[in-house]
C-alpha positions as CSV (number, residue, x, y, z in Angstrom):
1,X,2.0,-6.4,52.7
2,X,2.3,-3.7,55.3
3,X,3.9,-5.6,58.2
4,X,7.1,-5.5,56.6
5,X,6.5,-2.1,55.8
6,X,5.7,-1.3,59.5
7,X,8.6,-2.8,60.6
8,X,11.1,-1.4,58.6
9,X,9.8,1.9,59.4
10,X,12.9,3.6,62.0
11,X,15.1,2.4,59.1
12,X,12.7,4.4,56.3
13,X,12.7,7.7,58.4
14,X,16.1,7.6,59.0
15,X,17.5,6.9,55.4
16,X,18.2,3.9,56.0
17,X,16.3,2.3,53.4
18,X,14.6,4.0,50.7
19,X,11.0,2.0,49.5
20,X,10.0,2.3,45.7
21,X,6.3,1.2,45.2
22,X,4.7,0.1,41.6
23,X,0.9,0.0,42.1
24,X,-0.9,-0.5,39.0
25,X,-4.3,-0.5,40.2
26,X,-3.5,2.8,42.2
27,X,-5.4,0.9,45.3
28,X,-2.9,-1.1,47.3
29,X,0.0,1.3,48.3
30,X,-1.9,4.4,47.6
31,X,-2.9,4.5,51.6
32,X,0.8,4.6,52.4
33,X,2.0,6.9,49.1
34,X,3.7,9.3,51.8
35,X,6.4,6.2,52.8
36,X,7.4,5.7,49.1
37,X,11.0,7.6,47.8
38,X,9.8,6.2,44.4
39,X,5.8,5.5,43.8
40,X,4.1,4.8,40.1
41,X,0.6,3.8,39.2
42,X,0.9,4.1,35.3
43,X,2.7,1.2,33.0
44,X,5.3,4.5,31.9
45,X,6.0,6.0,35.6
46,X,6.5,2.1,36.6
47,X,9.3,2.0,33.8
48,X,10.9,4.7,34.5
49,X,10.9,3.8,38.8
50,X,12.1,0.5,37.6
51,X,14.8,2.5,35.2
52,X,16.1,4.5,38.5
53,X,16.5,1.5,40.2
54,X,18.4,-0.3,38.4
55,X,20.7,2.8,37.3
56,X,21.3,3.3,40.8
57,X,22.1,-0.8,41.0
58,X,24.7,-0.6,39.0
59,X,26.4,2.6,39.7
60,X,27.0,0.9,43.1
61,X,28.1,-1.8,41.5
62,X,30.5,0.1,39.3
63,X,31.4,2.2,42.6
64,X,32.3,-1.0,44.7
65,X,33.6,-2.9,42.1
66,X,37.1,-4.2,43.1
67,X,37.6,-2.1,46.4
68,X,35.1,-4.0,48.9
69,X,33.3,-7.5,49.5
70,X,30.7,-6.5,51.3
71,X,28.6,-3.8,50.9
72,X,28.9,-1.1,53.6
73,X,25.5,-0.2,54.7
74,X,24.7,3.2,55.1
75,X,22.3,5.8,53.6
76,X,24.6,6.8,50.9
77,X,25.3,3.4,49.6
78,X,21.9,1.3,49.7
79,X,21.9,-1.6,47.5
80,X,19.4,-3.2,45.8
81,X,19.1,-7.2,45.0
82,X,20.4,-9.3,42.0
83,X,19.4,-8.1,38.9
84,X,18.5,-11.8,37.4
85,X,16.6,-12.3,40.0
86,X,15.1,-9.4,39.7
87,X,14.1,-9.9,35.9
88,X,12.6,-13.4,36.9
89,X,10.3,-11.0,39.6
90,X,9.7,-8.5,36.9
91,X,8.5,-11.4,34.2
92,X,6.4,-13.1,37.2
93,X,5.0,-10.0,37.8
94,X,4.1,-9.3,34.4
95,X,2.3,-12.6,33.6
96,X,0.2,-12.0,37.0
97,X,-0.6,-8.8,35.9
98,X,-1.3,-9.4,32.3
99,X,-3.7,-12.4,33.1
100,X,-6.6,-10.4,33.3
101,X,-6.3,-8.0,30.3
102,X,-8.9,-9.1,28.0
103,X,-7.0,-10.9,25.0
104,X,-3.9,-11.5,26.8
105,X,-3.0,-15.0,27.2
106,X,-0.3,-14.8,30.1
107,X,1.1,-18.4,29.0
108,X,2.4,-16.5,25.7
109,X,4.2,-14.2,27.7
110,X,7.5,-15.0,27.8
């Protein structure tokens, strides 16, 4: 999990990239908390990271809509991947995670 984080490092410092990190168990990414423009450990500070993101998505959607194909990269205009996709990582997330609350069955969760 932290390679990727090494290596994108430069880009992190320099604005390049901005990381958002959703640890529920407030173990995994707390180590590294300092690297994270967005972090959240509770279910509602998760939400509302998620809820940034994918306002900031879309207003670069909105923004680039009709004027450019690609995407120019640059700190101002970071982009962030397909929102489907996206959902099918947040529901695959959610049935990991909700597998070992007691009386959750994560095959019902869909």
């Amino acid at each position: 999990m932290w390679c990727p984080l090494v290596s994108i490092a430069p880009a992190v410092r320099d604005g390049w990239v901005r990381v958002s990190g959703i640890d529920p168990k407030g173990m995994e990414l707390a180590y590294g908390r300092g690297i994270f423009y967005h972090y959240a450990v509770t279910g509602t500070d998760a939400l509302t990271v998620l809820d940034e993101l994918i306002g900031a998505m879309n207003a670069r959607k909105a923004a680039f809509a009709g004027w450019v194909r690609s995407v120019p990269i640059s700190p101002e205009t970071y982009m962030h991947g397909d929102l489907e996709a996206d959902r099918e990582v947040a529901h695959a997330l959610a049935s990991v995670i909700l597998a070992g609350l007691p009386g959750v069955d994560a095959d019902e969760q869909g």
